[in-house]
N, C-alpha and C positions, 0 to 999 in steps of 0.2 A: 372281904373274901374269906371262905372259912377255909381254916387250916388244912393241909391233905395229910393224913395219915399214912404214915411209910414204918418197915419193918426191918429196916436195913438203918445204920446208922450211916453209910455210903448213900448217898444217894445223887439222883442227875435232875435237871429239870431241862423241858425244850419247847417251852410254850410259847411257839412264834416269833423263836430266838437262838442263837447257835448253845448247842449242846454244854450246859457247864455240868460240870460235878461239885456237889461237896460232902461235909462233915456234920453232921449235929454237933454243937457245942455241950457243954455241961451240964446245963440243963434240957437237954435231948430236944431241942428245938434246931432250925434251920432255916434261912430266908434266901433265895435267890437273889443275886444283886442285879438281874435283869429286868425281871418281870415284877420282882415281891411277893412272889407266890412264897406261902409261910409252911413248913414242914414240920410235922413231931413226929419224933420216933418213939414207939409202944411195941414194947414186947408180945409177939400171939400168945396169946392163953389157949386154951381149951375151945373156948369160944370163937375166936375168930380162926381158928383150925377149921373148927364143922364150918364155917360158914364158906369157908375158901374152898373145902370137901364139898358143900353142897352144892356148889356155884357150877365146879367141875363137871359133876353128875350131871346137873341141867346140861351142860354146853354137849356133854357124850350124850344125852337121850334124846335133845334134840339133831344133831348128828344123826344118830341112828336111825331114828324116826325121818329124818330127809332122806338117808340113803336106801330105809326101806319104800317112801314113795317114788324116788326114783328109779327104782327098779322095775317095781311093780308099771309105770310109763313105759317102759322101755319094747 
């Protein structure tokens, strides 16, 4: 299973299982003792900034673009 990238050294997992929380360790990793789903924490650069900004913009334009076809139905 590849690891999930998180941005938070806090983090929760609830994958088919009751909601835990934990900590990355020292080496900025984490394992769920549920499921084993593996966790690393990685600081945003620059980079996964615009990417999380770009992601945004799609979900607004698509959004908008719904709420201008449903008007125009209406």
């Amino acid at each position: 299973m590849k690891p999930k990238i998180i941005y938070t050294k806090k983090f929760s997992c609830d994958d088919d299982h009751p909601i835990v929380y934990y900590i990355v360790d020292e080496n900025n990793e984490g394992m769920c003792e549920y499921c084993g789903a593996k966790f690393i924490y990685k600081e945003k650069d620059f980079y996964d900034k615009a990417q999380e900004e770009k992601e945004l913009l799609g979900m607004s334009m698509k959004e908008s673009i719904r709420q201008k076809e449903e008007r125009k139905n209406e």
